[in-house]
N, C-alpha and C positions, 0 to 999 in steps of 0.2 A: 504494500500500500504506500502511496508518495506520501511524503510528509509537507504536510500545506505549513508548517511554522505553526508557531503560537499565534492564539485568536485575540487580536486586541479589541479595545471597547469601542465600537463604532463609531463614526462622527454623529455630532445632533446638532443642527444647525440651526444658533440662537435665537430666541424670538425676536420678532423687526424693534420691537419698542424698546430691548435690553442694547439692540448693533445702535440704535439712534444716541442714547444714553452720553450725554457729553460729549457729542461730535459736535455741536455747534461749533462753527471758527467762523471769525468777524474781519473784514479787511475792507481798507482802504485805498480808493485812488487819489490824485493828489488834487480834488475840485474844494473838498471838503473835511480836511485831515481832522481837523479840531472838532466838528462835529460828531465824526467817527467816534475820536477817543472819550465825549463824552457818552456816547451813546456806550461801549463798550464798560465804563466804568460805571454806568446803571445797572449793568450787568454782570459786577465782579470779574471781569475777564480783560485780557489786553488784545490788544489788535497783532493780525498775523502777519507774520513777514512775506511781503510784495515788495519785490523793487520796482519800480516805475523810471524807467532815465530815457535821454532822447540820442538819439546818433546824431552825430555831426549835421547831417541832413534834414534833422526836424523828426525824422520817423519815429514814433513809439517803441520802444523796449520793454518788456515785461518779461521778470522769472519770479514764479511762487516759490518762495527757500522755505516752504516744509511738507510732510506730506497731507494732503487734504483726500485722499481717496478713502470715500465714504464716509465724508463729512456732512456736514448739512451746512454749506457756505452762504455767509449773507455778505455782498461786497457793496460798499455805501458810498455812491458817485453822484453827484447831483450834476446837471448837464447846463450848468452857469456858465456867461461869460467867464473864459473864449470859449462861446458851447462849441463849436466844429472840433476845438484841440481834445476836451472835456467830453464829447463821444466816442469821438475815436479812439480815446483811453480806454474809455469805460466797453467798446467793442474788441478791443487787440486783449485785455485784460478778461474778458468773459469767454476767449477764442483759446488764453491758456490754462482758464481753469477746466473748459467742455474737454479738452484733452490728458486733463488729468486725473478724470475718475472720478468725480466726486459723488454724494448722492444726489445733491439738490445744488443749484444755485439759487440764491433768490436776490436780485438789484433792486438794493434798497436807492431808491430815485429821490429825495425831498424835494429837488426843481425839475420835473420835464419839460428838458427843450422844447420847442419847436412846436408847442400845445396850443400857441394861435391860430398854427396854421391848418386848420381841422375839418376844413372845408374847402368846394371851389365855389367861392363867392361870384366868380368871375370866370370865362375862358381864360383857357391855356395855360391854368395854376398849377401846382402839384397840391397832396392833399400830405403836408411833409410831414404831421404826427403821427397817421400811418405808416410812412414809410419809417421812422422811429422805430416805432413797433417792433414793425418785421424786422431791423437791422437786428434789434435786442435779441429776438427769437431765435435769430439764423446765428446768432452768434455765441448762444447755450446756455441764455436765461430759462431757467424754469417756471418761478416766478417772477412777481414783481410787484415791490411795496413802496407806495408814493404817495405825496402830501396835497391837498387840494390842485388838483387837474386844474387848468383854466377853462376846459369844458369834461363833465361827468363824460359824456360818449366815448371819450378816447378810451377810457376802459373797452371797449367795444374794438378796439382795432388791434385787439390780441388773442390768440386764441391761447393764452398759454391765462393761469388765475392773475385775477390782479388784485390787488388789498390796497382800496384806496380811503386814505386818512383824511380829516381836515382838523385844522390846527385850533378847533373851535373850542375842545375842553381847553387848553394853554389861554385864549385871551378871554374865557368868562372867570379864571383863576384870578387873571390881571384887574377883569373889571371889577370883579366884590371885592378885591383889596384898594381900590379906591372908594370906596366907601356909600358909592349913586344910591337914593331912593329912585325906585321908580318912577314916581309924580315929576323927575324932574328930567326926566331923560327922554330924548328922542333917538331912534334907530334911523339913522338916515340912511337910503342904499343910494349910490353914487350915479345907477343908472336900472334901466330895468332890466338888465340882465342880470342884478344883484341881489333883485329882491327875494327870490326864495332864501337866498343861504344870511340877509340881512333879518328876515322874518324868524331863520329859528333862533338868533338871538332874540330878536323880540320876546319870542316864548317864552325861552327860556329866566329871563333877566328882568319881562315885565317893562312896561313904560309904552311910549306911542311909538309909529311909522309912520316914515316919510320917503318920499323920490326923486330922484331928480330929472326931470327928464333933457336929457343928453342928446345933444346931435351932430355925428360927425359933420364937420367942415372940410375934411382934407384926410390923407391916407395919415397923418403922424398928429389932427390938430381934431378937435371936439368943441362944441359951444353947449354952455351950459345954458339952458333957457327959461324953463318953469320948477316949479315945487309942486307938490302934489302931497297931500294929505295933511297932517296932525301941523299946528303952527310950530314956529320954531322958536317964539318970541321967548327971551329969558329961560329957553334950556340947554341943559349939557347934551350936544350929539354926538353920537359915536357911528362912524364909518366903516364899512369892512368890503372890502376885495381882497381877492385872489392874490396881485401882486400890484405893486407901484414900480413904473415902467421910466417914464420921464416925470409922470406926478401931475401930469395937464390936467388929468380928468379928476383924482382927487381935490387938488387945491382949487379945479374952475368949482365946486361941488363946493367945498368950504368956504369961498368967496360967495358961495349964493346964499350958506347959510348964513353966514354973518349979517348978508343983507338983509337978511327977513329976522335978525334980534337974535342969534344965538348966545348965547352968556360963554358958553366953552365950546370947542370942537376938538375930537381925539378921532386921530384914525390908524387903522388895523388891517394889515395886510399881513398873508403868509410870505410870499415873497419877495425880499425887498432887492430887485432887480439895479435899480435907480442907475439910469443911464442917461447920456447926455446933458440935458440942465435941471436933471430930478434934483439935487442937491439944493440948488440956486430958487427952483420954485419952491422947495419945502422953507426954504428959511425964510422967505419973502411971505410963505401965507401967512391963513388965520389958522391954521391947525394950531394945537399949543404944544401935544407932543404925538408921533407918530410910532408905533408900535410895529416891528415886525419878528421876524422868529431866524432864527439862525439855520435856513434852508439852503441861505443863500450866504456866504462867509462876506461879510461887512467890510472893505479893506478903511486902512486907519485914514485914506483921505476923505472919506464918505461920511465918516463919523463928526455927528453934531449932537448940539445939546437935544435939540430936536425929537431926535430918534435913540428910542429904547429898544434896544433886542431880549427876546424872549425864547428861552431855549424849547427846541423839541427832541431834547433827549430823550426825557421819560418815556413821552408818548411813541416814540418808533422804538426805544431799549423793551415796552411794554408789546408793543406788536410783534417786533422777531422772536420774542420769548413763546410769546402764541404760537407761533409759526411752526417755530422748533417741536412745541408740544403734540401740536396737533389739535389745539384749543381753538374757539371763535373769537375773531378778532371783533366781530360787530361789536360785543358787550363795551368795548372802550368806551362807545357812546352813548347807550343807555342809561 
């Protein structure tokens, strides 16, 4: 009879939820480092070694120096001015983790580029947030977790999950530590593309609403013309969009408050983009202080008294936690 050897104890191949068990690894590209690190220290853990450098030529270099196969990778790139250098990072960077094995990637996005252009308003446009999209896709996101879209659809031009946040728990945080009654406060939305997500503060915080009603002049310029609803005579208003771009449309909006009696204006954006004479209009308006969130990293010329940043560590350190678990991300807002 052949001797087959001694019989060893079989293989048993671990349950998925024990192989997940502390694989998260958190990393960063260079749009938004300091973001990253805080996001990472909400989560007791430190950021994973990525080198990012350029060749002589401009081109992107990327090497992962650890092993990440069968990790559950979240890499955290916001697509900020210079967005074209800041995607093509964040694509050459997702091109060497898809070939590394890993189990999951998921691109934590706080700013998506290119979220204007989400339409063909006009012939012979591209429709460039989709093509976004698919770049991310093709290039071995799995998912994808990102902070107030400038339009909700664009979740729509992915077929891979998308977990899309808005920065709304962080500035009702801001606003009950100011101390507002409701009796004295108006909810102003800066246009009517505003007012549902200006309405669920309403809800939420209590007080009136009001609108502006906005009319483009020109592809870069808006005229502010009427008010619509609750007066604005002798109270505190609070403003909220997506992002502040040059500030035209904010501050024409706080100039109309002021003229109909506002006592205070505050305004709140997630994005604080501020490009061109954003700077120069905010400090010329009536806003008194301007509120954004760290989506976007602030460089030290930008910085006025003006303008308070407000972090969103917790709230994205709180959703990849989710992610990793396998828990519902919605509850963040309930």
């Amino acid at each position: 009879m052949a001797d087959f050897g001694t019989i060893t104890k079989p293989y048993v191949k671990p349950h998925k939820a024990r192989m997940l068990h502390n694989k998260m690894r958190i990393f960063s590209g260079q749009a938004n480092p300091a973001l990253a690190q805080r996001i990472t220290r909400q989560l007791a853990d430190s950021l994973g070694n990525l080198k990012v450098e350029s060749f002589p030529d401009t081109e992107t270099s990327v090497r992962i120096e650890e092993d990440v196969r069968g990790r559950d990778v979240f890499l955290v790139q916001s697509t900020c001015p210079p967005v074209n250098q800041n995607l093509m990072e964040l694509l050459v960077i997702l091109d060497a983790f898809k070939r590394a094995s890993p189990y999951r990637v998921t691109v934590v996005l706080p700013y998506y580029g290119y979220a204007r252009q989400d339409r063909k308003d006009q012939g012979r446009v591209p429709i460039s947030a989709k093509l976004v999209a698919n770049l991310l896709t093709a290039a071995g996101a799995t998912r994808v977790l990102t902070l107030d879209l400038h339009a909700a659809q664009i979740q729509g031009f992915f077929d891979i999950p998308v977990d899309h946040l808005t920065a709304g728990p962080v500035f009702i945080d801001r606003i009950r530590q100011m101390g507002l009654t409701p009796d004295e406060v108006v909810f102003l939305s800066p246009d009517e593309g505003r007012v549902k997500s200006t309405l669920s503060y309403q809800k939420r915080l209590g007080g009136e609403l009001a609108i502006v009603d906005k009319r483009r002049s020109g592809a870069v310029s808006t005229e502010q013309a009427n008010l619509i609803g609750a007066s604005l005579k002798g109270k505190t208003v609070l403003m909220f969009d997506d992002m502040i771009t040059t500030a035209g449309s904010i501050c024409g909006a706080a100039r109309l408050a002021q003229q109909h009696g506002a006592k205070a204006i505050y305004a709140f954006a997630t994005h604080g983009v501020l490009v061109g004479k954003a700077i120069a209009n905010l400090k010329d308006s009536a806003i008194e202080k301007v509120f954004i969130t760290d989506s976007i990293p602030l460089l030290p010329e930008k910085q006025i008294d003006k303008i308070e940043v407000l972090s969103v560590d917790k709230l994205l350190a709180d959703a990849m936690y989710r992610i990793h678990e396998n828990e519902s991300v919605s509850v963040l807002f309930e």
